[in-house]
C-alpha positions in Angstrom: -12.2 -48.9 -14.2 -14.4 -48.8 -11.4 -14.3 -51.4 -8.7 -16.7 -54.2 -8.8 -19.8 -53.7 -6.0 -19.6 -56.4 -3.5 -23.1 -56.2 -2.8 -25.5 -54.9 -4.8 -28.3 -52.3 -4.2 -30.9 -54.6 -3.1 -28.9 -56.4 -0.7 -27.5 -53.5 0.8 -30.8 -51.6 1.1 -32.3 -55.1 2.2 -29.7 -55.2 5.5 -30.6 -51.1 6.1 -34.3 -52.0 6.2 -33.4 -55.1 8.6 -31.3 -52.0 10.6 -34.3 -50.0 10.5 -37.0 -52.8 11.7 -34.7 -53.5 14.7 -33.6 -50.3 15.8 -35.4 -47.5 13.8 -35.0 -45.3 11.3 -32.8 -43.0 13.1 -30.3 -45.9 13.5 -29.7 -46.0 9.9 -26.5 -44.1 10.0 -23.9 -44.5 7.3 -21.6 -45.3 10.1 -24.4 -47.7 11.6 -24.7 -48.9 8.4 -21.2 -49.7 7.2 -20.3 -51.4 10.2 -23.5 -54.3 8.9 -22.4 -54.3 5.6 -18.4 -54.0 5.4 -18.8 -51.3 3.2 -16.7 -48.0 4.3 -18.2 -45.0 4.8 -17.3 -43.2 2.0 -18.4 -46.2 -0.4 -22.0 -45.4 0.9 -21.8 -41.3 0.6 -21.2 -42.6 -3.0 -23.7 -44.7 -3.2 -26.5 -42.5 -1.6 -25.1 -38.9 -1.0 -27.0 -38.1 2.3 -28.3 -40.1 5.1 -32.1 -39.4 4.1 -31.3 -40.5 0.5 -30.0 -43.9 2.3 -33.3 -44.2 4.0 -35.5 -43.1 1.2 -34.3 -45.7 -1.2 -34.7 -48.6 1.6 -37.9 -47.2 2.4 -38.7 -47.1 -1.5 -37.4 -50.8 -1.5 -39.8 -51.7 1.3 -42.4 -50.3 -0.6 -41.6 -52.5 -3.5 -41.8 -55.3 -1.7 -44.9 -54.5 0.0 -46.1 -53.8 -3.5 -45.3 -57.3 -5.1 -47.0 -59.5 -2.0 -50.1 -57.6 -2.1 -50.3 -58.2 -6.0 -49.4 -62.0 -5.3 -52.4 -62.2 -2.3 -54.7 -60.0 -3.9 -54.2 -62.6 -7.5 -54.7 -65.5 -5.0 -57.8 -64.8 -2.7 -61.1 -65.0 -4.1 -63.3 -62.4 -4.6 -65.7 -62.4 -2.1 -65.9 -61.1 1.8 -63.8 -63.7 3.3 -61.9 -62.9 0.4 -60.9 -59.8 1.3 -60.4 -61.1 5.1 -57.7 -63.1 3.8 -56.1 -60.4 1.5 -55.5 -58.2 4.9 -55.3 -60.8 7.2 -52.4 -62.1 5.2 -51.1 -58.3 5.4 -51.4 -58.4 8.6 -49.0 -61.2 9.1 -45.7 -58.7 8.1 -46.7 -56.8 11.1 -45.7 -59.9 13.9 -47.4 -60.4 16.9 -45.5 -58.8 19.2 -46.6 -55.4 20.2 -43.5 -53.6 20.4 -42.2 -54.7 17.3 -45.1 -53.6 16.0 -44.6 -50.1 17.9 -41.0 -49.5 16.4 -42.7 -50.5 12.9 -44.4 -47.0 13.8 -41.4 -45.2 13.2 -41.4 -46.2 9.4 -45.2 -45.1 9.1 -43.6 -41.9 10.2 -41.0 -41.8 7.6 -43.6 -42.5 5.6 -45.7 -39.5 5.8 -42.9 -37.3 6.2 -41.2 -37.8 2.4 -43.8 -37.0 -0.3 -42.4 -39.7 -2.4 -42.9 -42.4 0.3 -46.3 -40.7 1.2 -47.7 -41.2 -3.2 -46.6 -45.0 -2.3 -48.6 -45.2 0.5 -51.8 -43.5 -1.2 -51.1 -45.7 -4.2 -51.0 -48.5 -2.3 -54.4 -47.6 -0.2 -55.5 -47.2 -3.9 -55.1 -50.3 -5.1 -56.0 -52.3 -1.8 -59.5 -50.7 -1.5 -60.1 -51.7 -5.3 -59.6 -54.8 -5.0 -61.8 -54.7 -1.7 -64.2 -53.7 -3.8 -64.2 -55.8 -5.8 -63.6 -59.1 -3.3 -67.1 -57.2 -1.6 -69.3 -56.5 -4.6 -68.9 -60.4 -5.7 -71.8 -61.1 -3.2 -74.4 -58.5 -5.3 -73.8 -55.6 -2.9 -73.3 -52.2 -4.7 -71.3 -50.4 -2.0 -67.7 -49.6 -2.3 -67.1 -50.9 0.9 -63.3 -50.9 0.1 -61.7 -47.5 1.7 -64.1 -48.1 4.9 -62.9 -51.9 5.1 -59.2 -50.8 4.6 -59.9 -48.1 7.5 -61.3 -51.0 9.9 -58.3 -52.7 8.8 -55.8 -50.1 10.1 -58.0 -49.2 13.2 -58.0 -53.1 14.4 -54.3 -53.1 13.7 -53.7 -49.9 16.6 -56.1 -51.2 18.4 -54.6 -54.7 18.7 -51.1 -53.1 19.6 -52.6 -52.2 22.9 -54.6 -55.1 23.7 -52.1 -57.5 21.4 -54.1 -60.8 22.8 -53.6 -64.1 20.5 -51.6 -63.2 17.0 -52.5 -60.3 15.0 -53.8 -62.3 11.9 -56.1 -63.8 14.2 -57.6 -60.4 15.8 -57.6 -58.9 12.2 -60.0 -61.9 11.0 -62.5 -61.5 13.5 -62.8 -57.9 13.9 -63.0 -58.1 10.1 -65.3 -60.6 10.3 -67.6 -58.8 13.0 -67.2 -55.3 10.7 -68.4 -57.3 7.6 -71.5 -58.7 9.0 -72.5 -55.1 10.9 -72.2 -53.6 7.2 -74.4 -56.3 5.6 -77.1 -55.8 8.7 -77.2 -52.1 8.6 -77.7 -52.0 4.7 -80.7 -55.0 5.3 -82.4 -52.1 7.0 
């Protein structure tokens, strides 16, 4: 009879991804990793066979986490401009407003595009984000998917903010937001 798990998969996969947000995905070592969870070694070869199985899953986690709070804000802003300001201003908030932890956060974009399964999460994601753009920008009678472009603002404002990171992140996003939403509405008035 096997022995009982004294944590399960989401815990353990929720202390790598802490590992990983403090010290990078390289960090995430099974020894790195046994030593913040008690488990031995050989307990996580088990669980995970390799290293970049380890990070894949906790990247995979972080993915379904990311997944289920951009449901919950895109179900609770309205669907209009300042709508969709909140839905990635309240994103933005995961990212902290300190630059360099913002920086390291880097390192998991990388992941990211490396691992074609990680990669289809990130495309379904940018998917689902600019639809319901759309649809938060449409509400005010304008007939331009606006989404993808917004979304695109959205990430550009974010690397931009890392190297000017003045006042909190969520604050920035909104106003450069903001400033790209009413340029849109002027340059379509002509």
């Amino acid at each position: 009879m096997p022995r009982p798990r004294t944590l399960s998969d989401e815990q353990l996969l929720d202390m790598v991804l802490g590992l990983v947000h403090a010290e990078g995905p390289d960090a995430a070592s099974f020894g790195a990793v046994s030593k913040i969870s008690g488990l031995s070694g050989s307990t996580l070869v088990q669980r995970f066979g390799t290293k970049a199985a380890m990070l894949r899953a906790c990247l995979l986690r972080a993915w379904d986490r990311l997944d289920m709070e951009t449901a919950r804000l895109i179900q609770s802003v309205p669907t209009t401009p300042a709508g969709a300001i909140d839905l990635l201003a309240g994103l933005s908030k995961d990212y902290g407003d300190d630059a360099t932890s913002y920086a390291e956060g880097l390192l998991l974009l990388r992941e990211d595009l490396r691992d074609p399964a990680l990669r289809a999460r990130g495309a379904a994601w940018g998917k689902t984000l600019a639809a319901a753009l759309d649809r938060c920008l449409h509400a005010e009678g304008t007939q331009r998917p606006l989404g993808r472009l917004t979304l695109s603002q959205w990430q550009g404002c974010l690397l931009w903010w890392g190297f000017e990171p003045h006042g909190s992140i969520e604050h920035y996003v909104r106003g450069e937001l903001k400033q790209f939403l009413e340029t849109t509405d002027q340059a379509s008035a002509t």
